[in-house]
mmCIF file as Biopython writes it, N, C-alpha, C and O atoms, coordinates in Angstrom:
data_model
#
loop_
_atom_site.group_PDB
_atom_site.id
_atom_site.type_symbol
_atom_site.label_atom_id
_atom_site.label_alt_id
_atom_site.label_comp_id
_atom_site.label_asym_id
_atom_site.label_entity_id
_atom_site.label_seq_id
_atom_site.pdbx_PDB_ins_code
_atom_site.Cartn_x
_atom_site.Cartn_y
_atom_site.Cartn_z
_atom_site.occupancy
_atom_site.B_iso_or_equiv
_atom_site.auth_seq_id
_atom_site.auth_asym_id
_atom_site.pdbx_PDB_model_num
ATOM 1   N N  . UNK A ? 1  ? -8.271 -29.650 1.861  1.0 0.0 1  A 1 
ATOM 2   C CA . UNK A ? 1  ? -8.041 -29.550 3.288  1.0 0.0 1  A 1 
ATOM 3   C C  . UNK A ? 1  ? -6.723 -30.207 3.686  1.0 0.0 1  A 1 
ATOM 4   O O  . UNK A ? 1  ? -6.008 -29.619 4.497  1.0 0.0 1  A 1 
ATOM 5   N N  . UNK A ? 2  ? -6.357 -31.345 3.192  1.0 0.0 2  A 1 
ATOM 6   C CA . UNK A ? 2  ? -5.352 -32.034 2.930  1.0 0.0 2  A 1 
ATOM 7   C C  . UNK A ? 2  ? -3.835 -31.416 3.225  1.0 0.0 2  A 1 
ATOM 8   O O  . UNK A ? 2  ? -2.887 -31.649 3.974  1.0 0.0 2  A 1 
ATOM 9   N N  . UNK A ? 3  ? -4.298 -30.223 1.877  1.0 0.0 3  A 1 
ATOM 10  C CA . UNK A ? 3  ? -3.164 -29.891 1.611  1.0 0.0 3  A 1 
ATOM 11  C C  . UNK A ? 3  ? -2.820 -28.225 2.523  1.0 0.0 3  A 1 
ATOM 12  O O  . UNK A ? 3  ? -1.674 -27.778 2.555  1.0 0.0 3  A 1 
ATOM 13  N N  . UNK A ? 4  ? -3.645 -27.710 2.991  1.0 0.0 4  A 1 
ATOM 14  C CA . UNK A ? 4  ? -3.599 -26.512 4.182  1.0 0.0 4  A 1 
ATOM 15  C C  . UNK A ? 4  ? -3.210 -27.182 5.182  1.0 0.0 4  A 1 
ATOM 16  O O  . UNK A ? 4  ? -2.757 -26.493 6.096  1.0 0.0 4  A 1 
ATOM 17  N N  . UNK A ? 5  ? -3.227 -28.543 5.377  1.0 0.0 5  A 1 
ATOM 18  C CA . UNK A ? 5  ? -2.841 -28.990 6.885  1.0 0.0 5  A 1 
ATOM 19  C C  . UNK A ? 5  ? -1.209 -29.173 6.756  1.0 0.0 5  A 1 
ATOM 20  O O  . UNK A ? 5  ? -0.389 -28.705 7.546  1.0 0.0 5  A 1 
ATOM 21  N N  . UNK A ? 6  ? -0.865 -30.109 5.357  1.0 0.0 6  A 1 
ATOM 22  C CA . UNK A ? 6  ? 0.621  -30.075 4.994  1.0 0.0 6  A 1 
ATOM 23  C C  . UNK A ? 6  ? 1.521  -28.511 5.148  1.0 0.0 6  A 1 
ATOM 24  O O  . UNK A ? 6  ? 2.724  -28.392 5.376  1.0 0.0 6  A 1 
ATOM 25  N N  . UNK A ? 7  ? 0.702  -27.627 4.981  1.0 0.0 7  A 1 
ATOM 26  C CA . UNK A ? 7  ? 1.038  -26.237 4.173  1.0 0.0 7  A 1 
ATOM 27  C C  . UNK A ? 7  ? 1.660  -25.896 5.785  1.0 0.0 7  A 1 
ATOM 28  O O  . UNK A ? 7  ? 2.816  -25.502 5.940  1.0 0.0 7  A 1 
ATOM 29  N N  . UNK A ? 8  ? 0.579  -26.143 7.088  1.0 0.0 8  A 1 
ATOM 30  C CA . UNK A ? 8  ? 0.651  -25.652 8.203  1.0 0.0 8  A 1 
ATOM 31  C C  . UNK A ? 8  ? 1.532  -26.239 9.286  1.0 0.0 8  A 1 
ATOM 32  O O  . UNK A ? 8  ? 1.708  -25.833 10.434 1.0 0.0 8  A 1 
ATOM 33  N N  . UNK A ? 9  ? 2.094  -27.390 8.600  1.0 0.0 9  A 1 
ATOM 34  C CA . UNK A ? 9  ? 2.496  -28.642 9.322  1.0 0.0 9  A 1 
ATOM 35  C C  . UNK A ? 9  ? 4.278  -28.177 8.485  1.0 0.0 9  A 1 
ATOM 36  O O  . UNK A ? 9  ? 5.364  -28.381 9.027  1.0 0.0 9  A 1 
ATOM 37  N N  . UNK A ? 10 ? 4.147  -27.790 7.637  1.0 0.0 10 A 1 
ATOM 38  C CA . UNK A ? 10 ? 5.822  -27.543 6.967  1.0 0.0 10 A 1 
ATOM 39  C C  . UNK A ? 10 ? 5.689  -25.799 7.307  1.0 0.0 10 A 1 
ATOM 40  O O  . UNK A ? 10 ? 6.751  -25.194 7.160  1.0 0.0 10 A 1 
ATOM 41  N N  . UNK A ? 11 ? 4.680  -25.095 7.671  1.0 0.0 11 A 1 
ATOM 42  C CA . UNK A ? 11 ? 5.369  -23.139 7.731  1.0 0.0 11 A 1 
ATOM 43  C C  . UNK A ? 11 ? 6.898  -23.340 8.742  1.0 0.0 11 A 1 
ATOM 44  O O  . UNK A ? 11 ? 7.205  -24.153 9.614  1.0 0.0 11 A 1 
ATOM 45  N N  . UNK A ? 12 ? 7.539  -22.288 8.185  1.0 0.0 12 A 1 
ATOM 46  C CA . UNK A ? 12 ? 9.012  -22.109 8.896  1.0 0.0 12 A 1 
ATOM 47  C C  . UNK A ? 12 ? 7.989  -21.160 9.692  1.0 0.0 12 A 1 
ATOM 48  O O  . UNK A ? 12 ? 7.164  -20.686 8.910  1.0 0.0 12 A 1 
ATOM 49  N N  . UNK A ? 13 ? 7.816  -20.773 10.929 1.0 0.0 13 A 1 
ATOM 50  C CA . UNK A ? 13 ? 7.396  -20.116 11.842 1.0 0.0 13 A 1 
ATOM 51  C C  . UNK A ? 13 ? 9.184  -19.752 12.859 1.0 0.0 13 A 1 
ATOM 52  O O  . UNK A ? 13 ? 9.760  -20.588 13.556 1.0 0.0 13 A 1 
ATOM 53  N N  . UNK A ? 14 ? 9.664  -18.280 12.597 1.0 0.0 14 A 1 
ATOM 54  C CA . UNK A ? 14 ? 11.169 -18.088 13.400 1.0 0.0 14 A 1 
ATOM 55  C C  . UNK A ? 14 ? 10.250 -16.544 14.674 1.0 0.0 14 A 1 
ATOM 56  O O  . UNK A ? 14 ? 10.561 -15.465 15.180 1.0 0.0 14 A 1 
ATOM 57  N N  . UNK A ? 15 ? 9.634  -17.032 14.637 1.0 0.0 15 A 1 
ATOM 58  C CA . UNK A ? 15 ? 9.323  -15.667 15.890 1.0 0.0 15 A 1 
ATOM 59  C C  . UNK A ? 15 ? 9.807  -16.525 17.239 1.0 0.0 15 A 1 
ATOM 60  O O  . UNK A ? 15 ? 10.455 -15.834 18.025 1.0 0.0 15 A 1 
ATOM 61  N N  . UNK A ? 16 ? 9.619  -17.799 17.608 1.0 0.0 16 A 1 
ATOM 62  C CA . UNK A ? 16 ? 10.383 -18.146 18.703 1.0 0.0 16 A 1 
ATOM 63  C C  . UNK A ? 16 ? 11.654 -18.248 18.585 1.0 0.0 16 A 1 
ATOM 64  O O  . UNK A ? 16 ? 12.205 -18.078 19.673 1.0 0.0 16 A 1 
ATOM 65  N N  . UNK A ? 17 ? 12.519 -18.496 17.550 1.0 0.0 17 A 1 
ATOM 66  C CA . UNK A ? 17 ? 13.950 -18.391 17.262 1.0 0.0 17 A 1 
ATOM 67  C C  . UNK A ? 17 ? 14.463 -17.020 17.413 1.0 0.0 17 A 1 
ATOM 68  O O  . UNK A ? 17 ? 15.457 -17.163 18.124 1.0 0.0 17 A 1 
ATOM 69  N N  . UNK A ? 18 ? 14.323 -15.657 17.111 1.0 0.0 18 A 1 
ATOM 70  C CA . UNK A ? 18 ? 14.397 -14.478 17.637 1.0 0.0 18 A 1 
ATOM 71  C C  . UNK A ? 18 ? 13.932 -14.060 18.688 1.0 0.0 18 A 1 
ATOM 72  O O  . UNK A ? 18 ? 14.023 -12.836 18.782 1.0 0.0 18 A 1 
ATOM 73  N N  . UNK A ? 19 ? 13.267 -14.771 19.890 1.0 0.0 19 A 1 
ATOM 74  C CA . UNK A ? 19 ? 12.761 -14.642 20.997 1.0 0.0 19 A 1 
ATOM 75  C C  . UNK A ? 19 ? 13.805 -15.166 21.776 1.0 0.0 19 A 1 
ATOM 76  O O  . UNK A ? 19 ? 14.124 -14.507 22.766 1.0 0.0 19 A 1 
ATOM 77  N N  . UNK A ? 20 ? 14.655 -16.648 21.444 1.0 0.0 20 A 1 
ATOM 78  C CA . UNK A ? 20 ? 15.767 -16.625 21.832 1.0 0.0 20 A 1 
ATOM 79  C C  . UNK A ? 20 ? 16.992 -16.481 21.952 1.0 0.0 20 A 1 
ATOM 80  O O  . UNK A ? 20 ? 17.817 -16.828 22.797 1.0 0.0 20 A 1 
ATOM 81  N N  . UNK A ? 21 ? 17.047 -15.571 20.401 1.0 0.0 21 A 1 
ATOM 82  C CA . UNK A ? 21 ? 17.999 -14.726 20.154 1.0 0.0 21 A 1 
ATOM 83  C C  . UNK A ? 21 ? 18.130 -13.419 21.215 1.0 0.0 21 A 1 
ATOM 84  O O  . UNK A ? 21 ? 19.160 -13.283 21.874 1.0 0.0 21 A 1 
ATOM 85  N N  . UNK A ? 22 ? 17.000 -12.461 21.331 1.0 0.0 22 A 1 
ATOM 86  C CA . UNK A ? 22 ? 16.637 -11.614 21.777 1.0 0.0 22 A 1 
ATOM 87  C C  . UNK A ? 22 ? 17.401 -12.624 23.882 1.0 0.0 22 A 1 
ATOM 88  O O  . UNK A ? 22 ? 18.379 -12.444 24.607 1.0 0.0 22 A 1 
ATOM 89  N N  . UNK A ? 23 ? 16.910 -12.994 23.895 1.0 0.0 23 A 1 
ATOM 90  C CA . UNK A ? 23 ? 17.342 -13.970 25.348 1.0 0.0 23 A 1 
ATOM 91  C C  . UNK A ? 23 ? 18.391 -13.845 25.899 1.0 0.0 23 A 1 
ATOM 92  O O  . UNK A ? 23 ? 18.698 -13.473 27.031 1.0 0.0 23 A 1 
ATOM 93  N N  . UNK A ? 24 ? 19.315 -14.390 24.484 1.0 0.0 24 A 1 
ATOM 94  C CA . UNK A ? 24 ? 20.907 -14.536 24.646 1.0 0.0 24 A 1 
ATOM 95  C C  . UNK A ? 24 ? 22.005 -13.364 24.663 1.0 0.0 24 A 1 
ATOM 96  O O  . UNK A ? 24 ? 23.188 -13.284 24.992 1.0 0.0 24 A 1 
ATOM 97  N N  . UNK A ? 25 ? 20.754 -12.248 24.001 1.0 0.0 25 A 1 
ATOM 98  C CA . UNK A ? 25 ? 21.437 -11.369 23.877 1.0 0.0 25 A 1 
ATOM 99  C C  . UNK A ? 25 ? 21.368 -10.445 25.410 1.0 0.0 25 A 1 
ATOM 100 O O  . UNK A ? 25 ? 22.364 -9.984  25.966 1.0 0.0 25 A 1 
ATOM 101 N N  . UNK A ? 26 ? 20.094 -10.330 25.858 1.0 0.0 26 A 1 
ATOM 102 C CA . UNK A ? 26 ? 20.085 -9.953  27.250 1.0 0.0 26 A 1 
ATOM 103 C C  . UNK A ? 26 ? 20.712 -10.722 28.077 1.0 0.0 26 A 1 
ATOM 104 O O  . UNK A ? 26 ? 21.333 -10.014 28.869 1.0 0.0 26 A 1 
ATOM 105 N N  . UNK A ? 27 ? 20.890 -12.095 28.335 1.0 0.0 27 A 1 
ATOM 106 C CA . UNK A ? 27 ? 22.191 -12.897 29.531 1.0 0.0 27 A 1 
ATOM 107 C C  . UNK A ? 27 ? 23.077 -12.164 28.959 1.0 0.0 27 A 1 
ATOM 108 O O  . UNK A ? 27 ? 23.204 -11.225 29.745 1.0 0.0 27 A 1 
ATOM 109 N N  . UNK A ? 28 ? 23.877 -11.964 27.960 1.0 0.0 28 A 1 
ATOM 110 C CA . UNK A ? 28 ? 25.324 -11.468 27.590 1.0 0.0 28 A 1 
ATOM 111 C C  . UNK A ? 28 ? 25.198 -10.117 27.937 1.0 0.0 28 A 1 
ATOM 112 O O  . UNK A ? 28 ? 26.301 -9.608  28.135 1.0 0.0 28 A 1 
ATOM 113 N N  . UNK A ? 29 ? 24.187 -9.297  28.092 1.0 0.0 29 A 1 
ATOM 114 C CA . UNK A ? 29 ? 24.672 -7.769  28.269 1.0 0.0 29 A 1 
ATOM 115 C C  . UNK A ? 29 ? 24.082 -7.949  29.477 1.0 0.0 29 A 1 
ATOM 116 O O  . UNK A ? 29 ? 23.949 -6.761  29.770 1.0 0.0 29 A 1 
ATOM 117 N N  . UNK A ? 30 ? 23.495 -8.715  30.667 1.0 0.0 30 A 1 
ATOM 118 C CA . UNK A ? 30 ? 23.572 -8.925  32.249 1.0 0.0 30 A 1 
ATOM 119 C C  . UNK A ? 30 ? 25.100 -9.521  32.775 1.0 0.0 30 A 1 
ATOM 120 O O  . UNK A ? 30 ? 25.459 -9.314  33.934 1.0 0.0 30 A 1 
ATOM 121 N N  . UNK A ? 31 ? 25.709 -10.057 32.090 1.0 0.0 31 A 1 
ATOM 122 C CA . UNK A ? 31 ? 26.642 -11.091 32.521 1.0 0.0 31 A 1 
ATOM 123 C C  . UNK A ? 31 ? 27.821 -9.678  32.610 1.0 0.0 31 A 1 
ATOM 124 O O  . UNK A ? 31 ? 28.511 -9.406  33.592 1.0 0.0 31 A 1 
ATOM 125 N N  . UNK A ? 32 ? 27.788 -8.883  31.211 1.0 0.0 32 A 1 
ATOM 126 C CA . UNK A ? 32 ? 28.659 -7.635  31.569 1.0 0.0 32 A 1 
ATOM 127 C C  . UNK A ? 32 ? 28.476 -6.847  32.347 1.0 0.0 32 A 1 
ATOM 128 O O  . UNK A ? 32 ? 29.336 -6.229  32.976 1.0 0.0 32 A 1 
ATOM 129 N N  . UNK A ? 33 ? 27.270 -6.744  32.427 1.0 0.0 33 A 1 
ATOM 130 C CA . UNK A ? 33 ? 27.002 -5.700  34.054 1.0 0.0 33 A 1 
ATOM 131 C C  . UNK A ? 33 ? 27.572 -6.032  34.878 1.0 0.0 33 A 1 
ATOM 132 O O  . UNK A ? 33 ? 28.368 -5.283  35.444 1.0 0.0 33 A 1 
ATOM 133 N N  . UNK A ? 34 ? 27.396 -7.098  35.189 1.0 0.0 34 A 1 
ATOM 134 C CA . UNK A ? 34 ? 27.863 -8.017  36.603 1.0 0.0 34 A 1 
ATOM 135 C C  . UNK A ? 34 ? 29.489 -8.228  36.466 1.0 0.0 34 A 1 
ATOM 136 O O  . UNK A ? 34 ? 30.142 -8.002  37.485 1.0 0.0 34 A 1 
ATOM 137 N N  . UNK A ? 35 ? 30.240 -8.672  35.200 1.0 0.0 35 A 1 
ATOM 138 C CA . UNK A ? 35 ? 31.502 -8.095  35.587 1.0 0.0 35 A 1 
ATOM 139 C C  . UNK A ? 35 ? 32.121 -6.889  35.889 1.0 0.0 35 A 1 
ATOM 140 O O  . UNK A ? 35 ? 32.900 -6.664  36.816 1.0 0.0 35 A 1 
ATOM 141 N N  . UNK A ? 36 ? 31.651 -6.016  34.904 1.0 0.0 36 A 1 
ATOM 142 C CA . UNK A ? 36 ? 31.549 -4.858  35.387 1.0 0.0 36 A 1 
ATOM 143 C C  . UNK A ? 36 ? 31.990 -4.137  36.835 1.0 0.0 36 A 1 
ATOM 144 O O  . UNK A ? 36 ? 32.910 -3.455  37.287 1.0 0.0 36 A 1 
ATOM 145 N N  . UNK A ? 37 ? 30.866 -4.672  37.214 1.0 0.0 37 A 1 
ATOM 146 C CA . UNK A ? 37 ? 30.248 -4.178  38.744 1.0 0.0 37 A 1 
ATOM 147 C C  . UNK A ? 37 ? 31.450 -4.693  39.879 1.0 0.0 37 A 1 
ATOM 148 O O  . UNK A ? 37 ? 31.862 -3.943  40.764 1.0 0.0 37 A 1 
ATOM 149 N N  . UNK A ? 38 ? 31.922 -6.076  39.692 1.0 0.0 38 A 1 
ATOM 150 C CA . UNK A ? 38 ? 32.599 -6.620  40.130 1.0 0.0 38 A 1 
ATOM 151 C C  . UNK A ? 38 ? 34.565 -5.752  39.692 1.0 0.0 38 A 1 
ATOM 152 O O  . UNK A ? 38 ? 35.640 -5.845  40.285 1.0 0.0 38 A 1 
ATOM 153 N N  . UNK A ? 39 ? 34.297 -5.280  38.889 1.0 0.0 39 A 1 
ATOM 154 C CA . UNK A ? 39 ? 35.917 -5.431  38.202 1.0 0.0 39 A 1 
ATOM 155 C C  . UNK A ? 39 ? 35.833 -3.765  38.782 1.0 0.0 39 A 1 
ATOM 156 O O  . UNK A ? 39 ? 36.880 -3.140  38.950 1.0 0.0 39 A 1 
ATOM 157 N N  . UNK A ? 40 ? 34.809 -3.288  38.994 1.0 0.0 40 A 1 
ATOM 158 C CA . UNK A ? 40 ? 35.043 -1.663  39.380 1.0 0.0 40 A 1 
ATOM 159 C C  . UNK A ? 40 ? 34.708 -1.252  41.246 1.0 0.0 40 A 1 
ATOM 160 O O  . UNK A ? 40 ? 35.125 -0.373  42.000 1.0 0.0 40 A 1 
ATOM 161 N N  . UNK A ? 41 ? 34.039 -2.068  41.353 1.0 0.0 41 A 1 
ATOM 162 C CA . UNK A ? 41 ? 33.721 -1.926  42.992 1.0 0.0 41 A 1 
ATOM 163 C C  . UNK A ? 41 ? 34.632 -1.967  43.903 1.0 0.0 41 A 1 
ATOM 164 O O  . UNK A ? 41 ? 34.424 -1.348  44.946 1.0 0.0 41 A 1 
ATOM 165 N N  . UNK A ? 42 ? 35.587 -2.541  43.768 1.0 0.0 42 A 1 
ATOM 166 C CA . UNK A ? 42 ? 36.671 -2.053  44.711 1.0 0.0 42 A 1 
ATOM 167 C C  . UNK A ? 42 ? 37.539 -0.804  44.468 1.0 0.0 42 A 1 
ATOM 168 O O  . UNK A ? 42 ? 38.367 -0.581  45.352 1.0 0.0 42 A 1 
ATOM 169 N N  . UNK A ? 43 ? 37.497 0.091   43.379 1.0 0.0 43 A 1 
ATOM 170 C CA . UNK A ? 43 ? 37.713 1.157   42.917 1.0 0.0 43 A 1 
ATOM 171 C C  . UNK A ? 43 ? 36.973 2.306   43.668 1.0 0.0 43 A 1 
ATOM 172 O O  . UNK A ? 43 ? 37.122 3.210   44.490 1.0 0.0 43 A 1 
ATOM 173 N N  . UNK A ? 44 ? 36.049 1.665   42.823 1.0 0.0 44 A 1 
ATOM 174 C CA . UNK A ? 44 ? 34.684 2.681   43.655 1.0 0.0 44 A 1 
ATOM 175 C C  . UNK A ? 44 ? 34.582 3.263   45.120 1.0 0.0 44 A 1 
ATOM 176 O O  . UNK A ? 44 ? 34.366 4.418   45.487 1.0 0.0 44 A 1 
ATOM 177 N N  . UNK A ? 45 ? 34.865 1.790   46.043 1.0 0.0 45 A 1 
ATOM 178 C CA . UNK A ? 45 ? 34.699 1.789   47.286 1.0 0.0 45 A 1 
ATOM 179 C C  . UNK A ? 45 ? 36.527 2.414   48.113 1.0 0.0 45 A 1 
ATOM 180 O O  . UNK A ? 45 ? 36.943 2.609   49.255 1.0 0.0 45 A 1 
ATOM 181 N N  . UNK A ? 46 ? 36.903 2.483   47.170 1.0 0.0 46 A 1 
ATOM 182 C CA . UNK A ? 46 ? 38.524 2.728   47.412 1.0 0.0 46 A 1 
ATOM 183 C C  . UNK A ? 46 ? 38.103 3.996   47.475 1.0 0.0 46 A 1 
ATOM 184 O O  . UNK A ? 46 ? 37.999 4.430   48.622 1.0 0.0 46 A 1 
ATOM 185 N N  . UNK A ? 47 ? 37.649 5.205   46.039 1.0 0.0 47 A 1 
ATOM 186 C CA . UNK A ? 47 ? 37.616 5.919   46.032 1.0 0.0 47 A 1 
ATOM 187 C C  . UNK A ? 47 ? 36.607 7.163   47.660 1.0 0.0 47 A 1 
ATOM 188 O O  . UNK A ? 47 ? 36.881 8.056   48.463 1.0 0.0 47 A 1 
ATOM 189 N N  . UNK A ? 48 ? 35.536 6.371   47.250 1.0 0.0 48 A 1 
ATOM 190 C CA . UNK A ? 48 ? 34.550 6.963   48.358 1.0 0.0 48 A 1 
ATOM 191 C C  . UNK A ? 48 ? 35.291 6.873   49.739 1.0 0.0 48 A 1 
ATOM 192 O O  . UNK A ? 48 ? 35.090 7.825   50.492 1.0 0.0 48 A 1 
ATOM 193 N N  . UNK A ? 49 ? 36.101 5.892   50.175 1.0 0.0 49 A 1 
ATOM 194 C CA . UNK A ? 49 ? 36.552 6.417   51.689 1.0 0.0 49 A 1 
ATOM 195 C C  . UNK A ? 49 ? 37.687 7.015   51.590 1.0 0.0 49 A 1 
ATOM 196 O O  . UNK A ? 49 ? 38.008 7.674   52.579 1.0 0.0 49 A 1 
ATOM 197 N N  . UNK A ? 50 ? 38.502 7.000   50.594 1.0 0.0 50 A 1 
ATOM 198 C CA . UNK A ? 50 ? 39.489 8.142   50.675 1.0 0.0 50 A 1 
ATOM 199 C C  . UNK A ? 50 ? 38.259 9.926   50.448 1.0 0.0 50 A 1 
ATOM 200 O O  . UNK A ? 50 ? 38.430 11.011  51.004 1.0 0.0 50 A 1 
ATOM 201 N N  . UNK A ? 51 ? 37.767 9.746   50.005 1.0 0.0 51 A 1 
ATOM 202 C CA . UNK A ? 51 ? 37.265 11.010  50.227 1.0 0.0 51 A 1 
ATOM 203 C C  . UNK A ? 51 ? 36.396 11.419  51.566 1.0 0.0 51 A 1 
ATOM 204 O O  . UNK A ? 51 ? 36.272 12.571  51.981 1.0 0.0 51 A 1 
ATOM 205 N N  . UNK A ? 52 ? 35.790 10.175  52.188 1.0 0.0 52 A 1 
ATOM 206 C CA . UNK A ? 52 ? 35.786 10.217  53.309 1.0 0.0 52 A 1 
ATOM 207 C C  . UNK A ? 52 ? 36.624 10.585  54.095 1.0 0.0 52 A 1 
ATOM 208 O O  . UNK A ? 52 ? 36.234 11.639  54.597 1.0 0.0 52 A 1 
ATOM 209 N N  . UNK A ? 53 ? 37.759 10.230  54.556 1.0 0.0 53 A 1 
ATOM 210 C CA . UNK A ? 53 ? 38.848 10.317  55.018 1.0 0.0 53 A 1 
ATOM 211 C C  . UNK A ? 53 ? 39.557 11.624  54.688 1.0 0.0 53 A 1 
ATOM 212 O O  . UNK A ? 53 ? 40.466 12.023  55.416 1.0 0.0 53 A 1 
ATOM 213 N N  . UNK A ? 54 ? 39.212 12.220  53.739 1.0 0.0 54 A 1 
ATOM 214 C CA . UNK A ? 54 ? 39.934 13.931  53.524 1.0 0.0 54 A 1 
ATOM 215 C C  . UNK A ? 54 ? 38.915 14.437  53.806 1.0 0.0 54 A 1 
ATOM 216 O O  . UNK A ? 54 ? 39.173 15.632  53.951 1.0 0.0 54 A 1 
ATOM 217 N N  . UNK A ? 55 ? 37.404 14.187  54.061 1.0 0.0 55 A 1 
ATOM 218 C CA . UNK A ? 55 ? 36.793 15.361  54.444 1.0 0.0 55 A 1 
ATOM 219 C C  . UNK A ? 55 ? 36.667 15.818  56.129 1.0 0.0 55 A 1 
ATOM 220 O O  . UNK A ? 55 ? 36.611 16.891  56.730 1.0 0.0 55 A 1 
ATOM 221 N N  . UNK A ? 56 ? 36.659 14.431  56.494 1.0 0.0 56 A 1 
ATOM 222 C CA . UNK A ? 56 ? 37.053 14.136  58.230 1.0 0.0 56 A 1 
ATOM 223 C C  . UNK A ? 56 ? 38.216 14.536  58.528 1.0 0.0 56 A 1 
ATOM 224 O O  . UNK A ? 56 ? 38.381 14.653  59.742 1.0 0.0 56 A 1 
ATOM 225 N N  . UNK A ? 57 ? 39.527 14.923  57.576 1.0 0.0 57 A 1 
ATOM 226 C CA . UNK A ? 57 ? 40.922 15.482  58.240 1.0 0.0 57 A 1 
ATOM 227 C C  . UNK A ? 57 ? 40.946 16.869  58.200 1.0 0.0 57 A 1 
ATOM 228 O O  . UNK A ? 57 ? 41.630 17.605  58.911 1.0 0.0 57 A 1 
ATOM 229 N N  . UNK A ? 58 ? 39.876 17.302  57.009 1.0 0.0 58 A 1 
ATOM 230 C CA . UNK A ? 58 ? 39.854 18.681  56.773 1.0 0.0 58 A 1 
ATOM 231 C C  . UNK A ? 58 ? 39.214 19.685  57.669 1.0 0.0 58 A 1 
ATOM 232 O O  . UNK A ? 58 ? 39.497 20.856  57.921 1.0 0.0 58 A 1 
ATOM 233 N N  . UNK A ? 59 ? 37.730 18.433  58.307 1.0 0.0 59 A 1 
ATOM 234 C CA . UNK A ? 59 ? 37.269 19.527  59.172 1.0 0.0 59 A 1 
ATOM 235 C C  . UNK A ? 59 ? 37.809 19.318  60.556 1.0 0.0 59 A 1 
ATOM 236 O O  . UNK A ? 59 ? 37.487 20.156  61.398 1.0 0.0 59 A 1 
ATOM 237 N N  . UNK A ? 60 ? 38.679 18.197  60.958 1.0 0.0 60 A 1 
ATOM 238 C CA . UNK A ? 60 ? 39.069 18.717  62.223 1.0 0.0 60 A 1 
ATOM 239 C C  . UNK A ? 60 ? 40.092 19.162  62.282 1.0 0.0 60 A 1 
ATOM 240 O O  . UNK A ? 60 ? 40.558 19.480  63.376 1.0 0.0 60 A 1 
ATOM 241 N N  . UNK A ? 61 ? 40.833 19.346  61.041 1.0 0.0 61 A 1 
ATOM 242 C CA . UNK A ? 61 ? 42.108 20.564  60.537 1.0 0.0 61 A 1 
ATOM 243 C C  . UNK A ? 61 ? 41.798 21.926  60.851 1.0 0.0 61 A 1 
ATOM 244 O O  . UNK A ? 61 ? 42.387 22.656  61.648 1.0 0.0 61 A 1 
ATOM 245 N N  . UNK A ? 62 ? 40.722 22.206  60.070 1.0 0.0 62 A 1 
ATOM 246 C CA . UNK A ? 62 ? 40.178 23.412  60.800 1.0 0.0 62 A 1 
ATOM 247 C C  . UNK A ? 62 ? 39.479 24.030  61.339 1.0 0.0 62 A 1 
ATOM 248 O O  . UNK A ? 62 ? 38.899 25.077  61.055 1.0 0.0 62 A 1 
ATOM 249 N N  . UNK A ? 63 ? 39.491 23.217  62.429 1.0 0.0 63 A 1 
ATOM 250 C CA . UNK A ? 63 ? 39.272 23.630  63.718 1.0 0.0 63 A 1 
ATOM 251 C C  . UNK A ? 63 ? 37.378 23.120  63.947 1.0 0.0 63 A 1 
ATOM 252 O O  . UNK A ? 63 ? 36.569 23.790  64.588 1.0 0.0 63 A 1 
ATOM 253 N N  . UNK A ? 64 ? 37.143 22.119  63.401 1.0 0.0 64 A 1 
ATOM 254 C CA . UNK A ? 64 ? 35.873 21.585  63.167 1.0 0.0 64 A 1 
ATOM 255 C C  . UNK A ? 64 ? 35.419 21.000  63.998 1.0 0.0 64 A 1 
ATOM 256 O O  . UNK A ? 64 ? 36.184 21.027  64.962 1.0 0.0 64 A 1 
ATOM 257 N N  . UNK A ? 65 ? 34.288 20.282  64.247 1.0 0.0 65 A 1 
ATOM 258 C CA . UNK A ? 65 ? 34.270 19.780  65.402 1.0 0.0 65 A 1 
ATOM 259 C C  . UNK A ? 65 ? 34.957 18.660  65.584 1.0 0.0 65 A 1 
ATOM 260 O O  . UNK A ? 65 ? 35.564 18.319  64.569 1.0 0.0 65 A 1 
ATOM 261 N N  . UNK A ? 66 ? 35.109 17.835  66.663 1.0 0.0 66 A 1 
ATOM 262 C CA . UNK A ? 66 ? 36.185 16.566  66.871 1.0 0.0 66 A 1 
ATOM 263 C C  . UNK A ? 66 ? 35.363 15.548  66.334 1.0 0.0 66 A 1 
ATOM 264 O O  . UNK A ? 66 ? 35.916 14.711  65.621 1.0 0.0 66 A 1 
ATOM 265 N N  . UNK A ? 67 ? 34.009 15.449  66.565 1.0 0.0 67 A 1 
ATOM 266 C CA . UNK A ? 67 ? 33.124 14.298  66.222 1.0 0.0 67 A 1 
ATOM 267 C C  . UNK A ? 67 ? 32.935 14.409  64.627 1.0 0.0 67 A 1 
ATOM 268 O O  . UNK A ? 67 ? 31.726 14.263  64.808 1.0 0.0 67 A 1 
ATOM 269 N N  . UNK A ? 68 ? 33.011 14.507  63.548 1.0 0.0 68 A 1 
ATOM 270 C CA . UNK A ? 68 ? 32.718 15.106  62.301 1.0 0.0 68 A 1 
ATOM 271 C C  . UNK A ? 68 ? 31.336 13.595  61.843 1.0 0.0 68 A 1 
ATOM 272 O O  . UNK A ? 68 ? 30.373 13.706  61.084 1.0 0.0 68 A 1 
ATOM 273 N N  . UNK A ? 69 ? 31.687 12.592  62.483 1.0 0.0 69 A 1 
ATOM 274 C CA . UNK A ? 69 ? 30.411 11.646  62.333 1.0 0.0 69 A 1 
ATOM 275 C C  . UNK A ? 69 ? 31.069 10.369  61.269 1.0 0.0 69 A 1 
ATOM 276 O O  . UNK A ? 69 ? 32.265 10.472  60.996 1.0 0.0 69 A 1 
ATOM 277 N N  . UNK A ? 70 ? 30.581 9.630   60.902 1.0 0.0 70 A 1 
ATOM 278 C CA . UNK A ? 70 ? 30.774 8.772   60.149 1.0 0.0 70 A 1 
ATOM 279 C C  . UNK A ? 70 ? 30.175 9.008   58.421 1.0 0.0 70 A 1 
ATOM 280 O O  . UNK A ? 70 ? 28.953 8.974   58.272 1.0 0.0 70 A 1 
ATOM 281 N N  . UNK A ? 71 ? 31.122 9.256   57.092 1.0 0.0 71 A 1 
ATOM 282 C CA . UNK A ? 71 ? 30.248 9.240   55.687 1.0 0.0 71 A 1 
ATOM 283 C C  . UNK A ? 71 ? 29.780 8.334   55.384 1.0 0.0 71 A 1 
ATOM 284 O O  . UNK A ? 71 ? 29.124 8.296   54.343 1.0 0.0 71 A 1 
#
């Protein structure tokens, strides 16, 4: 009995060590999202009101209504 308790008292047990592997690896691929998100959003938001802005010149170019509304 002795010696099953030594046996249980020295097992290398790594399933929590790959649990925080697995951890580190999800913060690092959240942390890129989030730059990401940050490093492209003013792109993004650049892009969408210029196309705003040509679809509102286009329709009261021709001959559309004056109010065309807000995108």
């Amino acid at each position: 009995m002795l010696e099953y308790m030594k046996r249980l008292v020295n097992r290398k047990d790594e399933k929590g060590a790959s649990a925080v592997e697995y951890g580190l690896l999800v913060a690092a691929i959240a942390a890129v999202i989030v730059v990401a998100v940050f490093a492209l959003g003013g792109f993004v938001k650049g892009t969408f009101e210029n196309t705003c802005t040509g679809i509102t010149t286009e329709a009261t170019t021709a001959g559309g209504a004056a109010n065309v509304g807000d995108c």
